[in-house]
C-alpha positions in Angstrom: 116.9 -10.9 -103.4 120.0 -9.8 -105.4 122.5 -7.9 -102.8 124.5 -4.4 -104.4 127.8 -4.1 -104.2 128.6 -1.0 -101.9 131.5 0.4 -104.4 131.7 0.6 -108.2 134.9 -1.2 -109.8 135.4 0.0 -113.6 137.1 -1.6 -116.1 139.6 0.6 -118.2 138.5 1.7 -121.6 141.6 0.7 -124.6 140.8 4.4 -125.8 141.6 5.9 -129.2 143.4 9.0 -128.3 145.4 8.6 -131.5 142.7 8.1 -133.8 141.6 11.8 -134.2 140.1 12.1 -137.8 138.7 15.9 -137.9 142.0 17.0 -136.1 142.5 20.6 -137.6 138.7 21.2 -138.1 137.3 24.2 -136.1 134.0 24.4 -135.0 132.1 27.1 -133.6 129.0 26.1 -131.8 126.5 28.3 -130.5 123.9 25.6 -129.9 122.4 24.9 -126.0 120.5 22.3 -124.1 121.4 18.7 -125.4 121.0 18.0 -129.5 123.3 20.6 -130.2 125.7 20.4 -127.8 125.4 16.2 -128.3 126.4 16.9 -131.9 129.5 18.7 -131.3 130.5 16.5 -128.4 130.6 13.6 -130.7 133.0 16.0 -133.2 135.1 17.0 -130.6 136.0 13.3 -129.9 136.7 12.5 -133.4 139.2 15.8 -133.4 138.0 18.8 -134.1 138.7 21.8 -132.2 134.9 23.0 -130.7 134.4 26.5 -129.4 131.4 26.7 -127.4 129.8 30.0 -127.3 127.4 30.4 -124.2 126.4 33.8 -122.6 128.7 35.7 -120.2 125.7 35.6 -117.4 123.8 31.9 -117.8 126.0 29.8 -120.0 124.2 26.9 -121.4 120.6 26.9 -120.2 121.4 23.0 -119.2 124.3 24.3 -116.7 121.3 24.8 -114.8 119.2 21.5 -115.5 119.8 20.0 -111.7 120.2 18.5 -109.2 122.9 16.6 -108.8 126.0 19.3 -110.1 129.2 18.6 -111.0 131.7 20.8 -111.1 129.3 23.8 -111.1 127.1 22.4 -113.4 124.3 19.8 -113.8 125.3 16.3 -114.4 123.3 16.7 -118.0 125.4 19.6 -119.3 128.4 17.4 -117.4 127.6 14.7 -119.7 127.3 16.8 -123.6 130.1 19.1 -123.2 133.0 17.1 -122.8 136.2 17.9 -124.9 134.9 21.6 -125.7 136.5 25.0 -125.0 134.4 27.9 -123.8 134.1 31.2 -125.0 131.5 33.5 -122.6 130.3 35.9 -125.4 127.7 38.1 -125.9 126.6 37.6 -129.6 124.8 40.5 -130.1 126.6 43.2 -128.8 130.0 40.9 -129.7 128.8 40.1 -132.7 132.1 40.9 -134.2 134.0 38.8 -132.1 131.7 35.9 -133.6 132.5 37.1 -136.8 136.0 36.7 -136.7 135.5 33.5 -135.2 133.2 32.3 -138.1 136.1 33.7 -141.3 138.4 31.0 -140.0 136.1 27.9 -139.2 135.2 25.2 -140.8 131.7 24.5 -139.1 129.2 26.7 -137.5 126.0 25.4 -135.9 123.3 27.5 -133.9 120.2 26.3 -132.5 118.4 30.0 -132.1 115.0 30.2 -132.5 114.0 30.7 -136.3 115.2 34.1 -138.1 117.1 35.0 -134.8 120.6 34.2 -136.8 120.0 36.1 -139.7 118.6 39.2 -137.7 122.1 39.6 -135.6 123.8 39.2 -139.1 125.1 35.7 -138.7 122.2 33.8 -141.2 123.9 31.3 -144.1 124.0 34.2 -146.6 126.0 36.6 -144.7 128.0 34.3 -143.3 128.9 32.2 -146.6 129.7 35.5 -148.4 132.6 36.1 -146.0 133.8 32.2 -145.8 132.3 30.0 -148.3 133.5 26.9 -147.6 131.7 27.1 -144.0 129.6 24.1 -143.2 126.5 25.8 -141.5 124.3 23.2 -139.0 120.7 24.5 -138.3 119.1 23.1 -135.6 115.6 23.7 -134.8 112.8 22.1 -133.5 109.9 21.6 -136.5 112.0 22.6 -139.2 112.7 25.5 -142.2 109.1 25.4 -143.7 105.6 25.0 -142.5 103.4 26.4 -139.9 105.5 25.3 -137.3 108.9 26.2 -138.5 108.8 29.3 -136.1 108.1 27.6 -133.1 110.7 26.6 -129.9 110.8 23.1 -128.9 112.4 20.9 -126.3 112.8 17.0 -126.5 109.3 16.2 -124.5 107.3 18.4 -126.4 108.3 16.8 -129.9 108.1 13.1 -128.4 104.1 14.2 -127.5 103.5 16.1 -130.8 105.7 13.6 -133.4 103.9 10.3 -131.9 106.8 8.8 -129.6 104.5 9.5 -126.3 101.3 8.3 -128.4 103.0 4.7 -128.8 104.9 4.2 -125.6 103.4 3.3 -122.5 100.5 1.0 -121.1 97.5 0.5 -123.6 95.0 1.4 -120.4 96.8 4.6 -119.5 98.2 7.9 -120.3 101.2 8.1 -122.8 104.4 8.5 -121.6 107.7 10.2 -122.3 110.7 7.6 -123.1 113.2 8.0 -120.1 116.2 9.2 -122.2 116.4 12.2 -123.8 116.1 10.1 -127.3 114.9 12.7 -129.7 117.6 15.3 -128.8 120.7 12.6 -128.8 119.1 11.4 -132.4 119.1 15.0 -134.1 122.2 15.8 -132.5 123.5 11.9 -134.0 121.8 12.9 -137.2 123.3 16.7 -137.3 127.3 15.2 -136.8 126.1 13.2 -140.2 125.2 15.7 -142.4 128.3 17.7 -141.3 130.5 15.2 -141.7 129.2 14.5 -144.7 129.3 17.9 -145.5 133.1 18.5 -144.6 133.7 15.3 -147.0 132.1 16.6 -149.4 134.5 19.9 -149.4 132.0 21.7 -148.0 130.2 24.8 -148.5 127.2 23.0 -147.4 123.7 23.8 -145.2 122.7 20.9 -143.0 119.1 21.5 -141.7 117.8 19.1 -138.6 115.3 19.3 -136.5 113.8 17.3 -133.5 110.3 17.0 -135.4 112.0 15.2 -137.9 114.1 13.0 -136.3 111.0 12.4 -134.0 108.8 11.0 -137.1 112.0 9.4 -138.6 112.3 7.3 -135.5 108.6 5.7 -136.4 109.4 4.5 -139.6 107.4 1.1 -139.3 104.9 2.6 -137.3 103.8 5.5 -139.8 104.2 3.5 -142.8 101.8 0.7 -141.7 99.3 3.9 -140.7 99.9 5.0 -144.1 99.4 1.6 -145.3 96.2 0.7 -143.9 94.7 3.1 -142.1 95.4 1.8 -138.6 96.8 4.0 -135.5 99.2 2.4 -133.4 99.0 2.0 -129.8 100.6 1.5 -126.7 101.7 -1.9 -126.1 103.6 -1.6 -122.8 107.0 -4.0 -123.2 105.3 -5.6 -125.9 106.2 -5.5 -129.4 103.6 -4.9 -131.5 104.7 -7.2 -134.8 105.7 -10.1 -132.7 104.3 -12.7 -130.2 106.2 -14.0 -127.7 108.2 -10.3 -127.2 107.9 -8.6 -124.2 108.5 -8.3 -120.4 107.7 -11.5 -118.2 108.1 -11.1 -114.4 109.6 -13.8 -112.4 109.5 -14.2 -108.9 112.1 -11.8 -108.2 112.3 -9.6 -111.0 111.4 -9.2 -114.7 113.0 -10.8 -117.7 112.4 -9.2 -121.5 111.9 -12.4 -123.9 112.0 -12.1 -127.5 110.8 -15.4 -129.4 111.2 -14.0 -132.7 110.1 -16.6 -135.2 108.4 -20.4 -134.7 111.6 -21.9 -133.9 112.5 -19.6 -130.9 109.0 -20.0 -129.6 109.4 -23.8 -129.9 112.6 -23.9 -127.4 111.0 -21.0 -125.3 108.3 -24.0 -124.6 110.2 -26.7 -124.1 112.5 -24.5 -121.9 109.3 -23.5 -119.5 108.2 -27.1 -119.8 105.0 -26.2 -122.2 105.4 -27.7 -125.2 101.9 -28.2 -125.8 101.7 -24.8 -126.5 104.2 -25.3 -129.9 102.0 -27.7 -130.6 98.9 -25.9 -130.4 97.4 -24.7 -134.1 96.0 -21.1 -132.5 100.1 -20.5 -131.9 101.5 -22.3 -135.0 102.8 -18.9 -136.5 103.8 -15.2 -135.6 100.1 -14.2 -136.5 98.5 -16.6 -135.0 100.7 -15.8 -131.4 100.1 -12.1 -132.2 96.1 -12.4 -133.0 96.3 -13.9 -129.6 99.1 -12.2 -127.8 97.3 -11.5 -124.0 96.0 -15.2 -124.0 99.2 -16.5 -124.7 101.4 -14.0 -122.8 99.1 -15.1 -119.4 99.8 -19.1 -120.0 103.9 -18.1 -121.0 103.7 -15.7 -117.2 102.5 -18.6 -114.8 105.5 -20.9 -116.0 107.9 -17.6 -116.0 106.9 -17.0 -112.1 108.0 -20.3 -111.1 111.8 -18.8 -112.2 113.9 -16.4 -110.0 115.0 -14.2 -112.5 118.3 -14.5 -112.8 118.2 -18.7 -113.4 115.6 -18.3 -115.8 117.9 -15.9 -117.9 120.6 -18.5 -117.6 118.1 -21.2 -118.7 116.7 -19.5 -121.7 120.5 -18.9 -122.9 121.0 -22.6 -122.5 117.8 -23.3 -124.6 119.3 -20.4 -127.7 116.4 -18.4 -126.3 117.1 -14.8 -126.6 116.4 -13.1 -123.0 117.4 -10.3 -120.7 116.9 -9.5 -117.3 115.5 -5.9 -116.9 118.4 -4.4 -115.2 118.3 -1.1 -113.5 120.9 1.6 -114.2 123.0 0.3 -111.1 123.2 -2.9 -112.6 123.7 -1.7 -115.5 127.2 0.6 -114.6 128.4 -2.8 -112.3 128.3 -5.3 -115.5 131.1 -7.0 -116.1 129.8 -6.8 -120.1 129.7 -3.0 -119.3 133.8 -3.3 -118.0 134.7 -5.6 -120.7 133.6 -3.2 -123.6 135.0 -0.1 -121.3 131.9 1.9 -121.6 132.8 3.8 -118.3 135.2 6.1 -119.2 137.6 7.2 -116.3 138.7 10.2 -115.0 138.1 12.8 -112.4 134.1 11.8 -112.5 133.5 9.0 -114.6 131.3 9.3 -117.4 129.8 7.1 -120.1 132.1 6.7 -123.3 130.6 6.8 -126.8 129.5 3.6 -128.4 132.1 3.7 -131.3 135.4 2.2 -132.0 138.3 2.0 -134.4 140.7 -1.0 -134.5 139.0 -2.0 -130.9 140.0 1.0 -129.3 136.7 3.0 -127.7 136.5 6.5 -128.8 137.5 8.8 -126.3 136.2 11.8 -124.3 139.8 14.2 -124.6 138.9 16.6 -121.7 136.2 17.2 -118.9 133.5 19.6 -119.5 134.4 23.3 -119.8 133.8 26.2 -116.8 131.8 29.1 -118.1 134.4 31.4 -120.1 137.5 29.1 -119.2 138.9 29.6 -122.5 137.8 32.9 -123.5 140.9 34.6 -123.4 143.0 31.4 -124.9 140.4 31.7 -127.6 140.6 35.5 -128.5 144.1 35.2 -128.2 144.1 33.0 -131.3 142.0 34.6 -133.3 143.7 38.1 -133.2 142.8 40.0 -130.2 145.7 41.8 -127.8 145.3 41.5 -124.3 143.9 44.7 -123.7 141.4 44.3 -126.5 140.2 41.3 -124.6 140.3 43.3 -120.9 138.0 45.9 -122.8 135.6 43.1 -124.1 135.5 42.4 -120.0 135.3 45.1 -118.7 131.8 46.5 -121.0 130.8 42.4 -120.5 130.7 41.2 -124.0 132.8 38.4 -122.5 133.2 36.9 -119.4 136.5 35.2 -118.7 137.6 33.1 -115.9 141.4 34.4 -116.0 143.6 36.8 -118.5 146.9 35.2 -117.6 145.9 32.1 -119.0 
């Protein structure tokens, strides 16, 4: 059995705090949960100067999303809001304050539910009458048009309705959700795009995303061979569906993902489990022929694999060019030594995971630690105008909440 380490030892990140490309771009962001927040997270690293607009009682709904907390907050909201400022405002009776706010930015992005925006007067007309070089970022859940368009959405509901749940998951049983929060990360990857797109193209532009569409987008082989033929995809469990050998084998002491991609892989995958006769049998001559008979082949491929502690048959298959990995939990995951040497643990006060993105081999880098609700709200008002007792009004009729005046 493999034995855990009792403390965690992280490698230091080479981190690009010099690199800041959208340095002077101000964002105001008035997106909650994860896509939204995800989006400007990744903006904020590259530069740009993110206000976060959250209400003056709840804050971001994913403040609450817990146990475990971290610094007042759930680990989630921890984990999407790093390098922000916050501003505790409420956008309808402060809808001024926003205003103001939005005449001097260069991005604005809200993830109300449909038609809310325009009703409090802060829609893409109105707002690119007053600034029109304002990149606007929509972020809904099924989109502008359709029958849909009007309805909420969270990240589990669009991976049921777009297909995800339909194609992941045991063929016998149930569908299941994907463990990560993948369709909320992808729009919110998909949202910085268009916006930085948007701001390179002078902007002045509308970007429109929503997690319906990045759902469907992240089936593109999967709906086009539907569309092709007719056929539904299933659930294959590990398995890839297009290729034979490619899928999770369990050895004696754990479980190994092996991916014999073409003939030649499959040939040293047999020679490394000591079956050759199995290269050499016609039913498995090709990648249709091992697919056609995928089960049959995956039960001869699982008696030699159980014979292997997990770990030694890795290292074997690298020896043979075999590509293979053992299925590591998230433990072993954060204790790498691949996981140090790329400095994908990013220190601090609580470490955190750093983006997967570098420039000249220096990693990307969170700038600051995830705001406290109104931290900045004064600091931020400040800036755009407002006296000091202009902003102890604001706080005193609660249209903002701020942690501190003197600050």
């Amino acid at each position: 059995m493999r034995r855990r380490s009792s403390s965690v030892s992280y490698g230091r990140a080479r981190m690009a705090t010099d690199f800041l490309p959208l340095e002077g771009v101000r964002v105001v962001d008035v997106t909650s949960s994860l896509a939204g927040p995800y989006c400007t997270e990744i903006l904020a690293a590259l530069g740009a100067s993110v206000v976060k607009v959250e209400h003056p009682e709840r804050g971001d709904e994913a403040r609450a999303w817990g146990p475990p907390f971290w610094e007042g907050a759930s680990v989630l909201f921890y984990a999407a809001n790093m390098s922000k400022r916050s501003l505790a405002l409420d956008i309808k009776r402060g809808r001024d304050v926003l205003l103001r706010l939005l005449d001097d930015a260069d991005v604005f992005l809200q993830s109300l539910r449909p038609g809310t925006a325009a009703r409090l007067g802060f829609g893409v007309e109105e707002l690119r009458e007053r600034n029109p070089q304002l990149v606007y970022c929509d972020i809904g859940a099924f989109g502008k048009t359709g029958p849909l368009h009007d309805r909420p959405g969270y990240d589990p509901l669009l991976q049921a309705f777009g297909g995800i749940m339909s194609v992941t998951g045991e063929a016998e049983r149930a569908g299941v959700r994907v463990g990560t929060s993948l369709v909320d990360q992808a729009t919110g990857m998909w949202a910085a795009l268009g916006i930085l797109a948007a701001l390179y193209a002078g902007g002045g532009r509308t970007v429109d995303v929503s997690l319906f569409e990045t759902t469907v987008a992240l089936l593109p082989y999967q709906v086009t061979s539907y569309l092709g033929d007719g056929s539904v995809p299933g659930r294959h469990g590990t398995a890839f569906p297009l290729i034979a050998p490619y899928e999770v084998f369990h050895a004696s002491d754990g479980d190994v993902m092996i991916a014999a991609a073409n003939d030649g892989l499959f040939a040293r995958l047999c020679e490394a489990l000591d079956v050759n006769e199995l290269a050499q049998d016609v039913r498995y001559a090709t990648n249709p022929d091992r697919v056609e008979r995928r089960e049959e082949l995956a039960r001869l491929i699982q008696a030699r694999v159980a014979e292997h502690e997990r770990d030694e048959l890795v290292a074997r298959l690298a020896d043979a060019g075999v590509p293979a990995a053992p299925v590591q939990d998230i433990d072993e995951v954060a204790r790498h030594e691949q996981t140090a040497a790329l400095g994908l643990i990013q220190d601090g006060p609580k470490p955190t995971v750093a983006f997967p993105l570098s420039f000249d081999r220096n990693r990307l880098a969170h700038r600051s630690p995830p705001p406290r609700l109104g931290e900045h709200s004064a600091e931020i008002l400040r800036q755009a105008g407002y006296s000091d007792a202009e902003i102890s009004t604001l706080k005193e009729e609660g249209i903002i909440r701020a942690a501190r005046l003197d600050t």
